[in-house]
TIVEX-296331 format. One record per residue: residue number from 1; chain; z, x, y of N, C-alpha, C in turn. Coordinates in steps of 0.001 Angstrom, whole numbers, plus 524288, in hexadecimal, padded with zeros to 5 digits. Example, Ala and Ser with C-alpha at 12.3 -4.5 7.8 and 13.67 -1.06 7.14 Angstrom:
pake;tormi;nc3;nc1;nc2;cac3;cac1;cac2;cc3;cc1;cc2
1;A;81E78;83386;7E9C6;81E78;8300C;7EE6C;81E78;83390;7F31C;
2;A;81BA8;83232;7F736;81BE4;83566;7FBDC;81EBE;83264;8001E;
END
This chain:
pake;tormi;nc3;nc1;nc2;cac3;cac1;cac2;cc3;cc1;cc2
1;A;68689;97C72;DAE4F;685A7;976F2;DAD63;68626;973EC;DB277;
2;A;68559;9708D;DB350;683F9;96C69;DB7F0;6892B;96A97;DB842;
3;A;68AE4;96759;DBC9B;68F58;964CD;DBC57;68D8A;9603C;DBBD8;
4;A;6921B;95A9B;DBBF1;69089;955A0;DBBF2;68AB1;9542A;DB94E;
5;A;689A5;955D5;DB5D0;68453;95298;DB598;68636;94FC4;DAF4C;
6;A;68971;95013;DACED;68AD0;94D42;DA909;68E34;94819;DAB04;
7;A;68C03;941FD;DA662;6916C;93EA7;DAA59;69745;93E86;DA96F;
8;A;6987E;93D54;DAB70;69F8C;93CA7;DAA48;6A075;93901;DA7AA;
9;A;69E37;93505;DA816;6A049;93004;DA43D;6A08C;93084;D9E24;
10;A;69EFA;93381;D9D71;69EFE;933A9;D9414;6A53E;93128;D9489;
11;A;6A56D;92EF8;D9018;6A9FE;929A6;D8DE7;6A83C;928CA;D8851;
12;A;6AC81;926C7;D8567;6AA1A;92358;D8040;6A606;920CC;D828B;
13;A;6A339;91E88;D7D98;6A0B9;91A2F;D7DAC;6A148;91836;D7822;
14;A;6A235;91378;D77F0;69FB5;91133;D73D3;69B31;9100D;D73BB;
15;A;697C6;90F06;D6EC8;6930D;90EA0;D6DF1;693A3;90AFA;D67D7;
16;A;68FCB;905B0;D678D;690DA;901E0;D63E9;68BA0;90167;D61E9;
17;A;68B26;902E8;D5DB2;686EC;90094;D5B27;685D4;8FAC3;D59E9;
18;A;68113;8F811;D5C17;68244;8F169;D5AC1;68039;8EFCE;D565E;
19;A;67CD2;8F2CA;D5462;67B97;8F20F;D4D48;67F25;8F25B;D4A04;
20;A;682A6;8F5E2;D4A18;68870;8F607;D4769;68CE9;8F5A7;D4A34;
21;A;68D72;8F568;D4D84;693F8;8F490;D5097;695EE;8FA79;D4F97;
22;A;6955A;8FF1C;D4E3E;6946B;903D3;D4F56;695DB;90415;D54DD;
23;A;69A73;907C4;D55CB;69C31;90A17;D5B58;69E38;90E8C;D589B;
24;A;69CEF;912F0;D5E42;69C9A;91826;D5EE5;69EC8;91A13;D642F;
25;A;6A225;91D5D;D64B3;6A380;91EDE;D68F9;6A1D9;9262F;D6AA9;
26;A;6A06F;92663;D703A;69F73;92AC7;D6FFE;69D23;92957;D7722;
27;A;69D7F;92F43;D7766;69EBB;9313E;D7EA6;6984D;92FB8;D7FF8;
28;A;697A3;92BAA;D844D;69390;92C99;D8673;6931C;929A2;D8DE9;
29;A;6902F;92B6A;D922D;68FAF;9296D;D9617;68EFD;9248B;D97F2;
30;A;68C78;91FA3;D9217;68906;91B8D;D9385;68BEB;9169B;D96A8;
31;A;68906;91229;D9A1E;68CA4;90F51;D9C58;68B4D;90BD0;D976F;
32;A;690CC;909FD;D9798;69339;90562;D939A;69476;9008D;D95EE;
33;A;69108;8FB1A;D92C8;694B8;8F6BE;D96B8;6992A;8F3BD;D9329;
34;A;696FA;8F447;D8E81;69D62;8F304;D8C47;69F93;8F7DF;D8A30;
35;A;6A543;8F5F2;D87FE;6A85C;8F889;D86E2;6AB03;8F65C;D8131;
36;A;6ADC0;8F885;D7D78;6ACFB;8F9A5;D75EB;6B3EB;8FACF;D7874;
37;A;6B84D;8FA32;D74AC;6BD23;8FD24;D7214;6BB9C;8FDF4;D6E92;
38;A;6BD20;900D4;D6C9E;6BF3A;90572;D684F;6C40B;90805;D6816;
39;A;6C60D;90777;D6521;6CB12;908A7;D631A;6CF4A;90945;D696C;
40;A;6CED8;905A0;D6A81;6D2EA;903CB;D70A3;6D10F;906AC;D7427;
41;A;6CBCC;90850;D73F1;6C99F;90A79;D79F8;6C43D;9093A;D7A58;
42;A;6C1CA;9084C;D7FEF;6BF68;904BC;D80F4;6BA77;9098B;D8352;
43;A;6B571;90775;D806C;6B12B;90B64;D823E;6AB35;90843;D8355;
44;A;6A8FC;909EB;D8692;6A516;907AB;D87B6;6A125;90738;D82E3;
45;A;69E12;90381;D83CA;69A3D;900AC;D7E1F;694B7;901BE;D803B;
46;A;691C0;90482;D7C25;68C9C;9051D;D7ABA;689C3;9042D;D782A;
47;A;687AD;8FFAB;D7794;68469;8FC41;D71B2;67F3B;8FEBE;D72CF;
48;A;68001;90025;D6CA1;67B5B;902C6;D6AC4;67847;8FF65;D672F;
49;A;6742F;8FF25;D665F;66EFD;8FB63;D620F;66F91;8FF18;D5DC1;
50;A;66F38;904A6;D5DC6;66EB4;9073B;D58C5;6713F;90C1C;D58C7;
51;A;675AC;90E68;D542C;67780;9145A;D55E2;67753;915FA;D512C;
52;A;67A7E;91A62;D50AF;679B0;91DAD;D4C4C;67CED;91C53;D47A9;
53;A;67FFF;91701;D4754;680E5;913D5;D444E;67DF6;911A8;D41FA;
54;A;67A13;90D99;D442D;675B0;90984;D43CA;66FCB;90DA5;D4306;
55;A;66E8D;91115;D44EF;66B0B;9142E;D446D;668A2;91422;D3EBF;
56;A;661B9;9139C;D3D13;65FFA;91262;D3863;6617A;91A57;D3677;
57;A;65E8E;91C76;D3AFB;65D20;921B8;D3A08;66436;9265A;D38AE;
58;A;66981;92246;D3A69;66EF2;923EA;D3A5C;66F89;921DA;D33B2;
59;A;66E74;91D36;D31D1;67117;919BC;D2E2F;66F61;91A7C;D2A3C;
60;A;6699F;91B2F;D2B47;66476;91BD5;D25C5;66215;9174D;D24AC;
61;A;662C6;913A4;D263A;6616C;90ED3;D2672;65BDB;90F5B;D28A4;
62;A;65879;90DB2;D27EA;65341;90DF4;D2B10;650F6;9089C;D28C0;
63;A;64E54;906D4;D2D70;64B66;9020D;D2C03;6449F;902B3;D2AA0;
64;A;64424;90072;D2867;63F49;8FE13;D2679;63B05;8FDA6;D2D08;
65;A;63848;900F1;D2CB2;63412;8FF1A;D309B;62D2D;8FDC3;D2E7A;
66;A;62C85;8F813;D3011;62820;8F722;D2D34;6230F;8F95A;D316E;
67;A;6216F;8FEC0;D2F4A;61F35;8FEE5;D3336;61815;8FD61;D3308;
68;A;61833;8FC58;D2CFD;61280;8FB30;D2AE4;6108C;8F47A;D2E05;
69;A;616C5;8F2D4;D2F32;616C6;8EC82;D31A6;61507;8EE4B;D366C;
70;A;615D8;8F16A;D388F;61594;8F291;D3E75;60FDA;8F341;D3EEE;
71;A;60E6C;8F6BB;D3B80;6097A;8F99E;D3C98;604B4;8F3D2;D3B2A;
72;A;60647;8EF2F;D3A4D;6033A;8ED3A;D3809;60351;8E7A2;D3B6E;
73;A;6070A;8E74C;D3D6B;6087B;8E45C;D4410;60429;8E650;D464E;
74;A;6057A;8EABD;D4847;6024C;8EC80;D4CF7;5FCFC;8EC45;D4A95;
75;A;5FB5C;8EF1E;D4719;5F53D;8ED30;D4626;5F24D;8E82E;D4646;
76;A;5F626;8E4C5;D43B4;5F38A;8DF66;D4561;5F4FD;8DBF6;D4B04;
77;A;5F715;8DEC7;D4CA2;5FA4A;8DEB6;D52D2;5F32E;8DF88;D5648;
78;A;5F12F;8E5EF;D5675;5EE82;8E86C;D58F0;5E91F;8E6E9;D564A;
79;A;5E84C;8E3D9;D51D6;5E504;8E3CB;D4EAD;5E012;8E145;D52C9;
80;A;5E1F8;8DA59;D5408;5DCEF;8DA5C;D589D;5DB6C;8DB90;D5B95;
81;A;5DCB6;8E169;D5E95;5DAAE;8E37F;D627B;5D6D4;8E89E;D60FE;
82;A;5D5E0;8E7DD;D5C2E;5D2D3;8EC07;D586C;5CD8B;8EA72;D5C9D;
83;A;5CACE;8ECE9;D5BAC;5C53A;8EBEA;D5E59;5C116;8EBFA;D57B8;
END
């Protein structure tokens, strides 16, 4: 195996879901500019938009996609450039 080519820094991290206020802790390299407590110790903060909390495809939740609306935008979207 190689030497040094892995980094040294792995640490907690926190990680916050902002759709639910969902935090998760777990080892990773990333730079953090804030910082989260948890239970009297202090770990760098990672806001996340969507995780495996909030996830449609984690929860079962799936939304509604109109896609017959879409398809019917764009046709009358592209419609006057018909020849």
């Amino acid at each position: 195996m190689k030497a040094d080519i892995h980094p040294d820094n792995y640490r907690l991290v926190a990680f916050k879901d902002m759709s639910n206020e969902d935090v998760f802790l777990t080892k990773s390299t990333v730079n953090a500019k804030e910082t989260i407590e948890i239970d009297g110790s202090e770990y760098p903060l990672v806001k996340l938009e969507i995780s495996r909390t909030s996830h449609p495809f984690y929860t079962g939740k799936t939304k509604l996609v109109d896609t017959a609306g879409r398809i019917d935008k764009f046709k009358n979207k592209y419609a006057k450039f018909k020849k």
